[in-house]
TORPA-4810 file (N, C-alpha, C, O; in nm, 3 decimals):
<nodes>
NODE_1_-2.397_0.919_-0.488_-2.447_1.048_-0.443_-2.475_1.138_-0.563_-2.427_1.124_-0.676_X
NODE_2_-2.568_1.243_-0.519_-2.581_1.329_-0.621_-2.509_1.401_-0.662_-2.418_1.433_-0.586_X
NODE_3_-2.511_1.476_-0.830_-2.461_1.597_-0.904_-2.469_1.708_-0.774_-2.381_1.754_-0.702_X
NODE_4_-2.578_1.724_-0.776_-2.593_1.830_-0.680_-2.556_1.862_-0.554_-2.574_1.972_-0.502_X
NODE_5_-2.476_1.713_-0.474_-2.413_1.719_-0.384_-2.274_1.819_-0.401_-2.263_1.932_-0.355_X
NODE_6_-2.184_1.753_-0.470_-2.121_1.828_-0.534_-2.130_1.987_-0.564_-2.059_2.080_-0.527_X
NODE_7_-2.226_1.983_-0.632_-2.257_2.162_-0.700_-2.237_2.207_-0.544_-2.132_2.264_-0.519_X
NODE_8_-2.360_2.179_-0.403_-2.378_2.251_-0.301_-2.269_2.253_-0.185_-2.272_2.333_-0.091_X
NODE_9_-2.170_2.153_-0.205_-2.054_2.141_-0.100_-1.932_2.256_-0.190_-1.868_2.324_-0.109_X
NODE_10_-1.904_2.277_-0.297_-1.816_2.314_-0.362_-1.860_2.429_-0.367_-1.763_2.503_-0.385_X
NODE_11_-1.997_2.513_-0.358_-2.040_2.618_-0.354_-2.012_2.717_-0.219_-1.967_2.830_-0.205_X
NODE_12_-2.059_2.618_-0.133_-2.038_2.652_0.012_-1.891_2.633_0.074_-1.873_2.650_0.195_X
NODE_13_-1.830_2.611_0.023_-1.675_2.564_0.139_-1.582_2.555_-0.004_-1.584_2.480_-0.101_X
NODE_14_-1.500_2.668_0.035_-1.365_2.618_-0.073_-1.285_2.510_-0.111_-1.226_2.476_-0.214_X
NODE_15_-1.302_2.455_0.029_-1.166_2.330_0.087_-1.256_2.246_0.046_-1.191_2.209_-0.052_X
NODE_16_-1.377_2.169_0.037_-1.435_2.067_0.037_-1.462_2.085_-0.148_-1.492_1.985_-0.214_X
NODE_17_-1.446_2.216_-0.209_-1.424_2.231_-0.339_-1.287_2.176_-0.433_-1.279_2.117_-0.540_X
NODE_18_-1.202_2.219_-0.352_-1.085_2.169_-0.387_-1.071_1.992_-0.332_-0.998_1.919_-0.400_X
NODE_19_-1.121_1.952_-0.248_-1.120_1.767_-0.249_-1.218_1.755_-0.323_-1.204_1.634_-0.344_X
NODE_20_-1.353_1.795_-0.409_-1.401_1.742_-0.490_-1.332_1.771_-0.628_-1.406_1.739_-0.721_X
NODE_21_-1.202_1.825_-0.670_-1.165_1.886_-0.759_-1.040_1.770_-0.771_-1.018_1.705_-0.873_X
NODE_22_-0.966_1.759_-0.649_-0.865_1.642_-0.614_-0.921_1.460_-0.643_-0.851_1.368_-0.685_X
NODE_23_-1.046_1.456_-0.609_-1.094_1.310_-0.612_-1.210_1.311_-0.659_-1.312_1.266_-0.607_X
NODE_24_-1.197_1.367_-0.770_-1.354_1.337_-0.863_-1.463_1.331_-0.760_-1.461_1.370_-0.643_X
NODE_25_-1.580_1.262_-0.842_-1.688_1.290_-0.789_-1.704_1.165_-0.682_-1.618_1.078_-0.688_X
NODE_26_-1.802_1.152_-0.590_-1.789_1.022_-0.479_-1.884_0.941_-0.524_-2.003_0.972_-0.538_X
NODE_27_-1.819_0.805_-0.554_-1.934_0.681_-0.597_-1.961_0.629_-0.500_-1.952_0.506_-0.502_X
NODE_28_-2.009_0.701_-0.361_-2.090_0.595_-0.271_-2.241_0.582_-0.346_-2.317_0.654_-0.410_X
NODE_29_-2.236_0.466_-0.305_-2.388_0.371_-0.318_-2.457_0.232_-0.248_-2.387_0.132_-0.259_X
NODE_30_-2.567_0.218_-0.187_-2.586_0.162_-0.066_-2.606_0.053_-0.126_-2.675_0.035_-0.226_X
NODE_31_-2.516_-0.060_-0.037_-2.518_-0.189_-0.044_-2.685_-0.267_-0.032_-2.770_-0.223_0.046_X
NODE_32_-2.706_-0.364_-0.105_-2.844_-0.439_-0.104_-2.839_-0.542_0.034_-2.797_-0.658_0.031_X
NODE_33_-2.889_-0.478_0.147_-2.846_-0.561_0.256_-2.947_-0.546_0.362_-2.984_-0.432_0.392_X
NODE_34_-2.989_-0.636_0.414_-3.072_-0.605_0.529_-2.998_-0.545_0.638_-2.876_-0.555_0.650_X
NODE_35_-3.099_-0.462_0.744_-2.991_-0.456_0.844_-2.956_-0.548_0.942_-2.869_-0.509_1.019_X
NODE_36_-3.003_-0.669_0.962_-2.984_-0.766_1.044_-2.784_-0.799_0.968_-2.685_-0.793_1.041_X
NODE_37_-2.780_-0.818_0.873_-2.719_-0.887_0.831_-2.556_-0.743_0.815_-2.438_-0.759_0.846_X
NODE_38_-2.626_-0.620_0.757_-2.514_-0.519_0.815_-2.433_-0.560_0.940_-2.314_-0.591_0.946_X
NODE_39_-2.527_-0.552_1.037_-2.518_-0.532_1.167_-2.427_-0.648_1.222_-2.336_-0.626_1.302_X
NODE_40_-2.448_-0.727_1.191_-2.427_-0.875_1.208_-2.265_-0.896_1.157_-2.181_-0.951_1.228_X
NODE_41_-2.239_-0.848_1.035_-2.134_-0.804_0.952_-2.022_-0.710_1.044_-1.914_-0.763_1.071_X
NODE_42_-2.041_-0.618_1.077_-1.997_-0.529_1.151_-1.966_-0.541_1.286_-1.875_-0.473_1.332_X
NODE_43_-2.058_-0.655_1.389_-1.996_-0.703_1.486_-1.873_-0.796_1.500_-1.792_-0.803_1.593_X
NODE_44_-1.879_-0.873_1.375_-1.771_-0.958_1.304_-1.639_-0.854_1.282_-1.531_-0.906_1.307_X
NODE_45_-1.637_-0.743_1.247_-1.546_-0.656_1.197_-1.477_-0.549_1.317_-1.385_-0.469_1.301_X
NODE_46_-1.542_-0.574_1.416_-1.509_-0.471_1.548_-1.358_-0.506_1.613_-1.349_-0.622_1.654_X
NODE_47_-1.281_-0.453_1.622_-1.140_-0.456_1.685_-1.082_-0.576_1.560_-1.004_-0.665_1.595_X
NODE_48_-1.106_-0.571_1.487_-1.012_-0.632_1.332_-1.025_-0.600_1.240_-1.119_-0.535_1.194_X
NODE_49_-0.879_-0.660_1.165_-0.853_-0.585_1.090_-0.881_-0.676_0.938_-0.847_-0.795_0.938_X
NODE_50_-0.941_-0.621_0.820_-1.102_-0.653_0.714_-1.032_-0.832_0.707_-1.109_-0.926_0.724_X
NODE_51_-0.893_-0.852_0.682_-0.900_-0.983_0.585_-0.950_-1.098_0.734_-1.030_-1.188_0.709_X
NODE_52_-0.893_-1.082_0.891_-0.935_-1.168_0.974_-1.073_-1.174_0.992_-1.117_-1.281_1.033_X
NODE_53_-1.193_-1.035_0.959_-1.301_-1.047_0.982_-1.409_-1.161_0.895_-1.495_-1.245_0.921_X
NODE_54_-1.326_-1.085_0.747_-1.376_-1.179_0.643_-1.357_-1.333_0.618_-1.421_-1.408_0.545_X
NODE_55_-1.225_-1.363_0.723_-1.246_-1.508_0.780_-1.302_-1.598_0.856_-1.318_-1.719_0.867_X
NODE_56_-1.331_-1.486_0.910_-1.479_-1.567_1.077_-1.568_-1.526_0.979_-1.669_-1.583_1.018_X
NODE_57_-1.595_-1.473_0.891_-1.743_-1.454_0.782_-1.768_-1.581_0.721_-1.874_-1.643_0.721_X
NODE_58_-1.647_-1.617_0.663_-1.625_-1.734_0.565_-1.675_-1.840_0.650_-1.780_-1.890_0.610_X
NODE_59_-1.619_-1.893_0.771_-1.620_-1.945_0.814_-1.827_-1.991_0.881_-1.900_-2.088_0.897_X
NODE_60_-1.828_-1.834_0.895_-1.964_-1.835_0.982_-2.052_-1.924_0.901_-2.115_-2.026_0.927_X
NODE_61_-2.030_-1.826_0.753_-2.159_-1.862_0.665_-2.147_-2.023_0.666_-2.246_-2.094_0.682_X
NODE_62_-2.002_-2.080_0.647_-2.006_-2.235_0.585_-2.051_-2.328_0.712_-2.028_-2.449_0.714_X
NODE_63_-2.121_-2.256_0.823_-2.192_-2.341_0.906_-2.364_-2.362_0.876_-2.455_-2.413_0.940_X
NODE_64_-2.352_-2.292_0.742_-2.495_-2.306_0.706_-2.494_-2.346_0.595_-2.388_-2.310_0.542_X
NODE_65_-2.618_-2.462_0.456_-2.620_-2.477_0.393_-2.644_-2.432_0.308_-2.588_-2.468_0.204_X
NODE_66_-2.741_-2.324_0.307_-2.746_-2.247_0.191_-2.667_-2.136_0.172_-2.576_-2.112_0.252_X
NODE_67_-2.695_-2.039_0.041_-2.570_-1.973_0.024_-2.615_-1.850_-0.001_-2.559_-1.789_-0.092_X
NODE_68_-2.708_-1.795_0.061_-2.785_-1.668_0.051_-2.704_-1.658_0.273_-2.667_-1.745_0.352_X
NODE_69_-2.715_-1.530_0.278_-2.678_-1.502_0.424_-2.737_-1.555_0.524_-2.854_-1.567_0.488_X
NODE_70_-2.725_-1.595_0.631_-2.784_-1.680_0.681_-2.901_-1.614_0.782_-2.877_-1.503_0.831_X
NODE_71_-3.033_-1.684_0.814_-3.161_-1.571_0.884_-3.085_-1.567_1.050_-2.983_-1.602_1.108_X
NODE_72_-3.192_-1.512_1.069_-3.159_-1.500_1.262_-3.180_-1.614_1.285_-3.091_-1.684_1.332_X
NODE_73_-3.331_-1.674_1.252_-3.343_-1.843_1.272_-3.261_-1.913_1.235_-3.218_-1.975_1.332_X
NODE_74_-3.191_-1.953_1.104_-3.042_-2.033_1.138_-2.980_-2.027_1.257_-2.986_-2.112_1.345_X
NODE_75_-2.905_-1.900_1.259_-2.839_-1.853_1.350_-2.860_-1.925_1.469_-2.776_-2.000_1.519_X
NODE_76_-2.982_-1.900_1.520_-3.030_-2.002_1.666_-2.992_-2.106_1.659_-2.971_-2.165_1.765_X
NODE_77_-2.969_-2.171_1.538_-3.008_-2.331_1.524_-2.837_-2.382_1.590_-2.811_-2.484_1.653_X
NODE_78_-2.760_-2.293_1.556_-2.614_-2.348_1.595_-2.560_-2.279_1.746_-2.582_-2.171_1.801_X
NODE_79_-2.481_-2.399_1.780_-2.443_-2.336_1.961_-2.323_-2.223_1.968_-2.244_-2.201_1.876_X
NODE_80_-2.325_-2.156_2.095_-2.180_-2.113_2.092_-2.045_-2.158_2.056_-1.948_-2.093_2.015_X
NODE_81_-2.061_-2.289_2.081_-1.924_-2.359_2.046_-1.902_-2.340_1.895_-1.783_-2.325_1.867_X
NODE_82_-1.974_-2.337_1.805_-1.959_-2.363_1.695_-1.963_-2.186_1.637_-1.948_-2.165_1.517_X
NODE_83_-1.980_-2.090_1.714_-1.954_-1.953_1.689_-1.856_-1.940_1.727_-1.777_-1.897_1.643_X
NODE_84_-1.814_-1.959_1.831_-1.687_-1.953_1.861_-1.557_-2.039_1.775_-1.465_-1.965_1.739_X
NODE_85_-1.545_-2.154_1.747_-1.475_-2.233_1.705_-1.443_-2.141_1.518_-1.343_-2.153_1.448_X
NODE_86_-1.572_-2.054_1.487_-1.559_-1.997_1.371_-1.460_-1.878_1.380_-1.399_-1.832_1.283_X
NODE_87_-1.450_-1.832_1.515_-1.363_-1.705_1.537_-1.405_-1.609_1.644_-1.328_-1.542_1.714_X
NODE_88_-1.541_-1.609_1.649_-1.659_-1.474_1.708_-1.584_-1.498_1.911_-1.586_-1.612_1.957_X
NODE_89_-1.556_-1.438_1.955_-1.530_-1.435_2.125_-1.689_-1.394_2.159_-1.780_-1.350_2.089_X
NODE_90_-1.679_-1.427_2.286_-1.721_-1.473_2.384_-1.836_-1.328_2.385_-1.958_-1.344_2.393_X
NODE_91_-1.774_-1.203_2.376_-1.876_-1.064_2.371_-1.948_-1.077_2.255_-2.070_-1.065_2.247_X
NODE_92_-1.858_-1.108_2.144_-1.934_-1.083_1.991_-2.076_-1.170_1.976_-2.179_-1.129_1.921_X
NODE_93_-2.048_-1.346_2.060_-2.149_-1.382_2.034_-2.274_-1.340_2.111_-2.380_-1.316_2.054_X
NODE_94_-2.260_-1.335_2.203_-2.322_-1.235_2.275_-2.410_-1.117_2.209_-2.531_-1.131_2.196_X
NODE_95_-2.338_-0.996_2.166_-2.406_-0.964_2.053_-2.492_-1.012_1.981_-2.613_-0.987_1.988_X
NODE_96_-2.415_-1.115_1.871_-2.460_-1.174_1.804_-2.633_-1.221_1.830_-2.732_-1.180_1.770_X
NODE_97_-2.623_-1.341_1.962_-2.742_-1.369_1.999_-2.854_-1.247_2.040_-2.977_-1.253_2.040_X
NODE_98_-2.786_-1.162_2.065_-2.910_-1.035_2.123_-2.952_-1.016_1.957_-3.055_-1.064_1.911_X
NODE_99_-2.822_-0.913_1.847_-2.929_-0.917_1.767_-3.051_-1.001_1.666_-3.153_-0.955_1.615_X
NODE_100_-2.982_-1.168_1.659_-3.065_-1.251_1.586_-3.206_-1.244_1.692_-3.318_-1.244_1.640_X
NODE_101_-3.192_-1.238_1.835_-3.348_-1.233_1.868_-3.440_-1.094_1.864_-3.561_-1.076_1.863_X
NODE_102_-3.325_-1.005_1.861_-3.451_-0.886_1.822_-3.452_-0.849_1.691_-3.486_-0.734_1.663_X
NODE_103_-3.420_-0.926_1.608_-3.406_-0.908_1.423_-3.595_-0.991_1.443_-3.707_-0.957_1.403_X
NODE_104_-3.538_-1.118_1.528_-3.694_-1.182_1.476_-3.824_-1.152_1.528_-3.935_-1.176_1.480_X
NODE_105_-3.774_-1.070_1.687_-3.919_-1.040_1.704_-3.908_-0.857_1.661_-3.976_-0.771_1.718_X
NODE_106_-3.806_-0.829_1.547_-3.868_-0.725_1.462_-3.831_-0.559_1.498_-3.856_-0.446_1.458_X
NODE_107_-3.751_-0.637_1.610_-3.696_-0.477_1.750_-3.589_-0.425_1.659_-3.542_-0.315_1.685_X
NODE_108_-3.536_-0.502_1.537_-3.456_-0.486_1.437_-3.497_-0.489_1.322_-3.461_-0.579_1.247_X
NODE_109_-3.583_-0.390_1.283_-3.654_-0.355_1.141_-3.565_-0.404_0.994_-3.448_-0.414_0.958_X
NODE_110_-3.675_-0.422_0.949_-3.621_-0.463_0.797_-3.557_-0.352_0.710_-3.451_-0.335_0.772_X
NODE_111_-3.555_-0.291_0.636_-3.491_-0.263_0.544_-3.636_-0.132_0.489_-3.630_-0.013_0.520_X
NODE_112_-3.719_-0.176_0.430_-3.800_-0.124_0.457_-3.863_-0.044_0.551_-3.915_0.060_0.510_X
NODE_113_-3.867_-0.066_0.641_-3.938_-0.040_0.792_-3.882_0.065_0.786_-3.956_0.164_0.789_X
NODE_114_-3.697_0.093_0.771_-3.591_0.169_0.824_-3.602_0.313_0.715_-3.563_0.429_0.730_X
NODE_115_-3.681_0.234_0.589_-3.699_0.364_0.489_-3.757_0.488_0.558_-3.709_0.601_0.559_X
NODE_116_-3.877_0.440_0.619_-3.972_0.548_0.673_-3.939_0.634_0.778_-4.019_0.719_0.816_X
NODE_117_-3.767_0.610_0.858_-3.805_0.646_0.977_-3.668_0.746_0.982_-3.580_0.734_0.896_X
NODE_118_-3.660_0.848_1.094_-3.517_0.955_1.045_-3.428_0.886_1.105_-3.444_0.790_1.180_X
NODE_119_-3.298_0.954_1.060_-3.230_0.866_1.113_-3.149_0.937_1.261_-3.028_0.953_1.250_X
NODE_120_-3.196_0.968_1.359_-3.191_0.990_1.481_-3.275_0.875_1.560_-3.246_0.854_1.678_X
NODE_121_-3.350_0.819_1.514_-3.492_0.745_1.528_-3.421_0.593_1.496_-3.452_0.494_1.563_X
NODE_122_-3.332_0.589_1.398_-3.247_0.492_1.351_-3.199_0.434_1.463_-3.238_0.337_1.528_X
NODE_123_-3.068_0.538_1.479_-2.951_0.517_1.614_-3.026_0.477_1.748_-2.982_0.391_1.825_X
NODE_124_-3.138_0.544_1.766_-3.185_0.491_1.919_-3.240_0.358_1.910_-3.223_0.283_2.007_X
NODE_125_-3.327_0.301_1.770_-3.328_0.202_1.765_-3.204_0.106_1.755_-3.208_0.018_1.841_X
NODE_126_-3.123_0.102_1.693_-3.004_0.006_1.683_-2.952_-0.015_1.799_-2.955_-0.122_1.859_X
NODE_127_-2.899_0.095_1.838_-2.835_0.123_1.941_-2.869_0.039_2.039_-2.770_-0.014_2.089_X
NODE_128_-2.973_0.004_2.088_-3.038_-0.082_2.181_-3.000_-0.244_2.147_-3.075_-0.338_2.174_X
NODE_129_-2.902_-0.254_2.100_-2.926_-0.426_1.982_-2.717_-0.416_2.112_-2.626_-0.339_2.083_X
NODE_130_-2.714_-0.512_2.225_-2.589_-0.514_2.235_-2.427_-0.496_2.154_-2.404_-0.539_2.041_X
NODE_131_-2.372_-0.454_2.203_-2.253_-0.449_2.141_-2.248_-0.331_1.970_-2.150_-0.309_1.900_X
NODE_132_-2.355_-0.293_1.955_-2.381_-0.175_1.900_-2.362_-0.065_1.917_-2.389_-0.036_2.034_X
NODE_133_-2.307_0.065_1.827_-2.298_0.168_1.925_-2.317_0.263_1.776_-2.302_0.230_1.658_X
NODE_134_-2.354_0.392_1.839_-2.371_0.503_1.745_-2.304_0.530_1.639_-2.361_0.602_1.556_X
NODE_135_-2.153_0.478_1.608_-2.075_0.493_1.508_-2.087_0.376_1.405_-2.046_0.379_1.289_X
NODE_136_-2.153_0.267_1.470_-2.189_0.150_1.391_-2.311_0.166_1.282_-2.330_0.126_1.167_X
NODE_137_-2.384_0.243_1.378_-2.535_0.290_1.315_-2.481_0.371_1.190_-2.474_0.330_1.074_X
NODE_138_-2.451_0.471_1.229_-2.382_0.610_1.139_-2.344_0.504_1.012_-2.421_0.516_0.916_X
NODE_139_-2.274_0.438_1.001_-2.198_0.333_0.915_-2.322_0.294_0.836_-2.338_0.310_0.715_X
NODE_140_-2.425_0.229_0.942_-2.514_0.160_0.838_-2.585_0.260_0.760_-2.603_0.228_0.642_X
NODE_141_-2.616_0.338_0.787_-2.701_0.477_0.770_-2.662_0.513_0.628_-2.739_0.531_0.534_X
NODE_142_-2.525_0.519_0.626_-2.431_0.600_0.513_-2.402_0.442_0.387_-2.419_0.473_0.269_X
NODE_143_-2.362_0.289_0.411_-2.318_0.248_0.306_-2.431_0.169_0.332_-2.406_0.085_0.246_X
NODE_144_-2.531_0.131_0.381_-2.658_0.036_0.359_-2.781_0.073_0.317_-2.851_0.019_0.231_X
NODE_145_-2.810_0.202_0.406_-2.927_0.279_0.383_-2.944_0.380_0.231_-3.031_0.393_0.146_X
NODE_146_-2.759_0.458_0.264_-2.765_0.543_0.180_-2.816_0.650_0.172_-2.855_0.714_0.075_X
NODE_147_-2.818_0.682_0.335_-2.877_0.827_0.365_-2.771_0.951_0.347_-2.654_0.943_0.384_X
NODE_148_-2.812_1.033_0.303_-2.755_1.172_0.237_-2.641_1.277_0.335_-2.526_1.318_0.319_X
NODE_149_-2.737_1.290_0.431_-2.695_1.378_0.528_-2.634_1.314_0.687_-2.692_1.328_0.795_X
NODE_150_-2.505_1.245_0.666_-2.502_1.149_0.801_-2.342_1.224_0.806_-2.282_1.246_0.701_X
NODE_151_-2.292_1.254_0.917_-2.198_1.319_0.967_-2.105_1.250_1.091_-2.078_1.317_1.190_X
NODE_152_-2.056_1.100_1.076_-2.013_1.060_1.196_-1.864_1.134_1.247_-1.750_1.119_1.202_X
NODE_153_-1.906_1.207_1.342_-1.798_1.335_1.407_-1.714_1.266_1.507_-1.623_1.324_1.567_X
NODE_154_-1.755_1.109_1.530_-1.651_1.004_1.619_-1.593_0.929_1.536_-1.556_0.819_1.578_X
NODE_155_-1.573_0.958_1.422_-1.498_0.875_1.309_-1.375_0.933_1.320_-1.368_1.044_1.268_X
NODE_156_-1.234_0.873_1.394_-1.097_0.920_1.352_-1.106_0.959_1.243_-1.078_1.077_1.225_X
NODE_157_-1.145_0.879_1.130_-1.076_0.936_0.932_-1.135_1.044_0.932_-1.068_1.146_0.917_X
NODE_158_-1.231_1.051_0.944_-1.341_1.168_0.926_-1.267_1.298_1.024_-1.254_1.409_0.973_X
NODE_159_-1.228_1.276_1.142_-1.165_1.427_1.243_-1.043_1.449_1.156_-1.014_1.562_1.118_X
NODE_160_-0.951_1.314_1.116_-0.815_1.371_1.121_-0.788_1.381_0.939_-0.682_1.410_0.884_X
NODE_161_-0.936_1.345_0.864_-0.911_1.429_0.738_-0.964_1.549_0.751_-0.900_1.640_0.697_X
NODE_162_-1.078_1.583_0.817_-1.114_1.753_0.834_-0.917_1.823_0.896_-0.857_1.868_0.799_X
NODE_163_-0.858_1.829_0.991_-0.786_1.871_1.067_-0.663_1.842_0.899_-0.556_1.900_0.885_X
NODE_164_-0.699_1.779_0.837_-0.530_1.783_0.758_-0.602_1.870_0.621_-0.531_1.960_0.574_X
NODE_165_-0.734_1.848_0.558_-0.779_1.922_0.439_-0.759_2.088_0.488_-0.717_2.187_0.428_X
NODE_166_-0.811_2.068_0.627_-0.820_2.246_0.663_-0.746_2.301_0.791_-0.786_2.364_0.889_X
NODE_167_-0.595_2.243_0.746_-0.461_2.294_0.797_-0.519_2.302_0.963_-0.510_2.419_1.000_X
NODE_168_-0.568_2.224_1.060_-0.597_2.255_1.195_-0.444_2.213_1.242_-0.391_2.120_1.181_X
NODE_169_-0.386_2.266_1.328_-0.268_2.200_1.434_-0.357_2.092_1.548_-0.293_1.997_1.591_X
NODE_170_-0.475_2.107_1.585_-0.532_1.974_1.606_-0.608_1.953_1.613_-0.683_2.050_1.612_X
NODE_171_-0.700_1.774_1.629_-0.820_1.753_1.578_-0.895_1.793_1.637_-0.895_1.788_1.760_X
NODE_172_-1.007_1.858_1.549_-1.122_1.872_1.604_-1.198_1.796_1.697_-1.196_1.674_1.685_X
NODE_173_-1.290_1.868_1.824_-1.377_1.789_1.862_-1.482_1.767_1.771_-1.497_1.824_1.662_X
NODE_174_-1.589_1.636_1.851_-1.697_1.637_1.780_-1.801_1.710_1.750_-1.887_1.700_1.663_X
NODE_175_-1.778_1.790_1.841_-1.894_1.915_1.883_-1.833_2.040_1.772_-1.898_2.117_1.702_X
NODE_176_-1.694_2.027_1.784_-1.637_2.143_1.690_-1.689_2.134_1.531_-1.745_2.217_1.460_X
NODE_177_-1.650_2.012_1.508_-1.653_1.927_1.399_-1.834_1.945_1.314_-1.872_1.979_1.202_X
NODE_178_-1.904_1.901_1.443_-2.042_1.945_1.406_-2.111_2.045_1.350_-2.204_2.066_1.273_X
NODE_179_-2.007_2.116_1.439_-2.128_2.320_1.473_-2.027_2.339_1.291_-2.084_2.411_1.209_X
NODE_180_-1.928_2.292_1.260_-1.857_2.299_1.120_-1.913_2.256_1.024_-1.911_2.324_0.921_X
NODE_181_-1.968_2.153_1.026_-2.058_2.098_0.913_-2.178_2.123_0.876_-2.227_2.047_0.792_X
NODE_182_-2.251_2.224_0.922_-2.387_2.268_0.939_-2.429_2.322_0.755_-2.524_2.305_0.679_X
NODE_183_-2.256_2.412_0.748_-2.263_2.399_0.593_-2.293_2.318_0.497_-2.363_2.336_0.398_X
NODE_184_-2.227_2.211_0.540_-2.259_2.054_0.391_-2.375_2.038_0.464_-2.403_1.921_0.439_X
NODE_185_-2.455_2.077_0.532_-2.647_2.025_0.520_-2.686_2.057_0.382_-2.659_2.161_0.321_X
NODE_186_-2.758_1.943_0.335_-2.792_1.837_0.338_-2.700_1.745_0.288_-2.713_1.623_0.304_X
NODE_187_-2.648_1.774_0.256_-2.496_1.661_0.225_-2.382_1.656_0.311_-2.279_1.709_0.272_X
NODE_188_-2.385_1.601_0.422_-2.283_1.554_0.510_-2.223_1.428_0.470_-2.101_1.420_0.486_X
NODE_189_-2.290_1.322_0.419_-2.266_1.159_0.407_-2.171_1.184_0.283_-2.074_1.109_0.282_X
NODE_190_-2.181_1.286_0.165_-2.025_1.342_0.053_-1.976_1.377_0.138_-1.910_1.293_0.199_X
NODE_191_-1.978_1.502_0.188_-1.834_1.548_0.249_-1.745_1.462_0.366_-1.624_1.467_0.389_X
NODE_192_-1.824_1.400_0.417_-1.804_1.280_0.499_-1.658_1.168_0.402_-1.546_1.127_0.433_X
NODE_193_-1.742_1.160_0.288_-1.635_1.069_0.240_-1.501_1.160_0.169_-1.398_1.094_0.176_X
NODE_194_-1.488_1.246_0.127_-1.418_1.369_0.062_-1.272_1.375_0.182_-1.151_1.383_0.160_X
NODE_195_-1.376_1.362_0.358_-1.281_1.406_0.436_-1.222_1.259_0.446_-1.099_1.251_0.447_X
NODE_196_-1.280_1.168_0.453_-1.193_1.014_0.405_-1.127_1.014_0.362_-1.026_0.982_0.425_X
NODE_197_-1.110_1.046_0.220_-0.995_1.020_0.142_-0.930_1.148_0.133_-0.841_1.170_0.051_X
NODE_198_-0.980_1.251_0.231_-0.813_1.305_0.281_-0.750_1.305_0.366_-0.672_1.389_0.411_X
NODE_199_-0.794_1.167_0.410_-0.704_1.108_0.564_-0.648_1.038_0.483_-0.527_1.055_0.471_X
NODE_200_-0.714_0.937_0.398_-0.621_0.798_0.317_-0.498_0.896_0.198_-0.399_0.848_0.143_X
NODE_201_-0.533_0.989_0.192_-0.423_1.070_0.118_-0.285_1.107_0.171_-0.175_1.090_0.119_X
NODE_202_-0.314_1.155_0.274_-0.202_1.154_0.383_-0.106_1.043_0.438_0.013_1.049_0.468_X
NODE_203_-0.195_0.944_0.442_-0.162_0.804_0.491_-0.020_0.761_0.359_0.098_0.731_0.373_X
NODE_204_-0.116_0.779_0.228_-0.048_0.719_0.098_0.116_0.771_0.083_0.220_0.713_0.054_X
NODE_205_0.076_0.936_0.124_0.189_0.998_0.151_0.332_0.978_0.186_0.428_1.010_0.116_X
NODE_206_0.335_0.919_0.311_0.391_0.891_0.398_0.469_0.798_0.345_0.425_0.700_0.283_X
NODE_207_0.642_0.834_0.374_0.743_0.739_0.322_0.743_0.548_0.370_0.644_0.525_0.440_X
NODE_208_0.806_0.457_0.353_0.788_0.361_0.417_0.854_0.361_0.519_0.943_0.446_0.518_X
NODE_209_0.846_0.280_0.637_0.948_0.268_0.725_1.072_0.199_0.685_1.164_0.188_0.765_X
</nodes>
């Protein structure tokens, strides 16, 4: 993210001055990834927790020979049994199969395609891809795309680091949360991460059991 993110969040909001003062500056930067393959990634990752996801990953890819990610057309080429047997249940593949067929007939834009278009325009497209949902999009938006201004206000880290950086007794709604952020325009996707790692700060906090 930009210098200037920084300069304009720290200008505007004390508290989001003082977490850029607490955690340096934010090195987000968007992963080189199509979105078929985000997306695809992320259905793998839904209700688990990163090291089991990254094992049905391992697993997925080594049903294919080459070693670049595998297309939607692979994908077809192998049955459920053999998605399943990798880890993926019975919904995910599901998913799965919806988005490899609208990746190929294109209902799932490339990477490119996704440059040109806002990202409200984004979410309604994705969104339509099963087992997808608006907070998934938001995700891709912010570490794939690398769009500036993305504000996911259904992100627990995101409510319950706003509610602990700026002393709330409780979390904000999303709507609250929103009509709040109007300030970090055009930089929501920094302060976004700022309020991250002052949920994971809190967390670190915390004695062991």
């Amino acid at each position: 993210m930009t210098p200037e993110a920084l300069t304009r969040l720290a200008s505007a909001d004390p508290v989001m001055k003082t977490l850029i003062e607490t955690h340096g500056p934010c090195p987000l930067k968007p992963q080189s990834r199509q979105p078929y393959e985000a997306l695809l990634r992320a259905i793998a990752h839904q209700q688990l927790h990163g090291a089991a996801a990254a094992t049905i990953l391992k697993r997925f890819r080594a049903l294919f020979p080459a070693k670049r990610f595998p297309s939607p057309a692979q994908v077809e080429t192998v049955d459920d049994l053999a998605l399943r047997t990798a880890g993926f249940s019975g919904s995910k593949i599901a998913a799965i199969r919806d988005l490899t067929a609208k990746a190929r007939d294109r209902r799932v834009p490339t990477r490119s395609v996704l440059a040109r278009m806002e990202d409200e325009a984004i979410v309604d497209c994705l969104t339509e891809v099963r087992g997808i949902g608006r907070w998934t999009v938001e995700m891709l938006l912010i570490f794939t795309l690398g769009r500036y201004d993305v504000l996911p206000v259904g992100d627990y880290g995101v409510r319950n680091g706003f509610r602990l950086a700026y002393r709330k007794r409780m979390m904000p709604t999303p709507k609250q949360l929103l009509a709040f952020g109007e300030k970090w325009r055009p930089y929501r996707t920094t302060a976004s991460w700022y309020l991250w790692r002052a949920a994971d700060e809190s967390k670190a906090s915390k004695p062991a059991p």
